[in-house]
Phi, psi and omega in degrees: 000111184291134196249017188308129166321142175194137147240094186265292172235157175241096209246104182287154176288157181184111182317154165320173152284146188291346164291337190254027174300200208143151156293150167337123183279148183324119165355173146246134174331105196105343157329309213065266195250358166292143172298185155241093194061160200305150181288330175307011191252130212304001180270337213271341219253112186294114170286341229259017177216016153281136211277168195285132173284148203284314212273344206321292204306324202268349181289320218287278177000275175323303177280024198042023200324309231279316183294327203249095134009171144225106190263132166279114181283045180194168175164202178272084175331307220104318187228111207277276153040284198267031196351143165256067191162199148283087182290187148209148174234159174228137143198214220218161189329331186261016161285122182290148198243144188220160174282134147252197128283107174276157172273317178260084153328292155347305221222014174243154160315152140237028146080188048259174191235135171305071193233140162207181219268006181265308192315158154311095142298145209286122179065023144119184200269333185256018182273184171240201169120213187273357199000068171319137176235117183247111160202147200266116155317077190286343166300318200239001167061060165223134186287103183246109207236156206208121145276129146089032178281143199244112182254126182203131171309324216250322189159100186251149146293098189239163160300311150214164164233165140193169199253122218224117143315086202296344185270356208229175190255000178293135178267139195317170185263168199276132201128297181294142157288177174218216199244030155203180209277359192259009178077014187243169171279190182206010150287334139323310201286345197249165200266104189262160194268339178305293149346261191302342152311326166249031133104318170206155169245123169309349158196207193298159147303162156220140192217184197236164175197142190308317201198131192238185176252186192285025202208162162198156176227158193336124004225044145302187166198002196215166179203155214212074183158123193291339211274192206187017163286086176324332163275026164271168188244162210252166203293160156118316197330168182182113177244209148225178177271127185312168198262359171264001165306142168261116125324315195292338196272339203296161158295152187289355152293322221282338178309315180262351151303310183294316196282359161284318179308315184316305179272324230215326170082188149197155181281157172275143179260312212211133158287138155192204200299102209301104175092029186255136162279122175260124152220216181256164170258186233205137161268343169252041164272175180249099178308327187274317155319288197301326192264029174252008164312321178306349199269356216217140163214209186293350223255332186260019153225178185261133174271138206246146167293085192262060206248338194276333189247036169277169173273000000 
């Protein structure tokens, strides 16, 4: 995942409008009373009556929309080992906390981070990828995320991190990478099984595409791609499902997945594998529900204007 450096917008924070509030995103088990940011916060923002971005038809394109599926990147493994998702863990302020080595320095907290030979890794403990490290403080309701992370006794190692308030709506400084290539959090972007058990989700999706552009927009903050070709589409992006899609026939996780897309939509977070929904895995999905997502491809949403929810 490229960490390429960039000064594109220097974008100040500033809550919503009161027409695109929302609630406060969902609790994660075991949290207590933290959010996963403020409800005024922009992952948080029913979208779905904001008008179609100009550029839409040449972004969809540009993503094989017509071609691609929708694949969900996360489910029931089977194997705890192996995560099939995004993992995350909460505990609590007397998890020992340790300093890493960032490859990006520059542009990460530098902690300490709760990380231990305990935490979750994104594919597992022996994987390779992004191995992502997810973890919620609930004493102090702060987010702390890890790309590339490594856990060693002797001294671990990640690509970058960064460390987010689940109460306040502040944003990466402009520029900056996070433990993903747009400067965003990424526990916000997932799609949980706790959520859709209790009937619906509450804010955006996050999802990836093979090629982005050299740009981002609100409320990214990084861009992870050399090319300046305008039908590529820039990190920050945010779409939906169009609202003339039928639902009804899908099974019922894959449903309430859909009726978030609808409202809430998703960001591009990342380069990767084209039209993949990221979440945490779960034991109690139903993979075969979930993989009727596939029934869908790019072509049935739409790029949303967010121009209304900039500052």
């Amino acid at each position: 995942m490229s960490r390429a450096l960039a000064l594109l917008l220097l974008l100040p924070l500033a809550p919503l409008a009161s027409s695109a509030r929302a609630a406060a995103g969902t609790t994660p088990p075991g949290a207590g009373a933290c959010p996963v940011f403020p409800a005024d916060n922009v992952w948080n923002a029913d979208i779905s009556q904001l008008p179609v971005d100009p550029h839409s038809a040449q972004w969809l394109a540009s993503m094989n929309a017509g071609s691609t599926n929708l694949h969900p990147d996360f489910g029931s493994s089977g194997d705890p080992s192996a995560p099939y998702g995004i993992p995350y863990t909460v505990v609590t302020d007397a998890h020992p906390k340790v300093s890493l080595a960032f490859q990006y320095a520059d542009e990460s907290d530098p902690g300490p981070y709760p990380f231990g030979p305990d935490t979750p890794i994104e594919g597992g403990q022996n994987a390779s990828g992004d191995r992502h490290a997810l973890m919620v403080d609930a004493s102090t309701c702060t987010l702390y995320e890890l790309y590339n992370a490594q856990y060693s006794p002797s001294g671990s190692t990640a690509g970058s991190g960064a460390i987010w308030s689940l109460n306040s709506d502040a944003l990466r400084p402009a520029t900056w990478t996070s433990a993903d290539a747009a400067g965003l959090p990424i526990l916000p972007g997932l799609a949980r099984y706790d959520e859709v058990a209790a009937g619906s989700i509450d804010h955006a999706l996050r999802f990836t595409a093979p090629r982005t552009r050299r740009a981002y927009v609100y409320p990214a903050r990084h861009y992870a791609s050399d090319s300046t070709e305008p039908s590529l589409p820039p990190m920050g992006l945010r779409v939906r499902l169009k609202a003339s899609v039928n639902i009804n026939s899908f099974p019922p996780q894959t449903r309430v997945v859909l009726e978030a897309l609808k409202r809430y939509g998703m960001i591009l977070a990342d380069n990767g594998s084209p039209w993949y929904i990221s979440g945490a895995p779960d034991p109690g999905w139903s993979n075969d529900d979930l993989h009727s997502l596939g029934r869908l491809t790019g072509a049935d949403f739409e790029v949303v204007d967010t121009s209304h929810l900039r500052p």
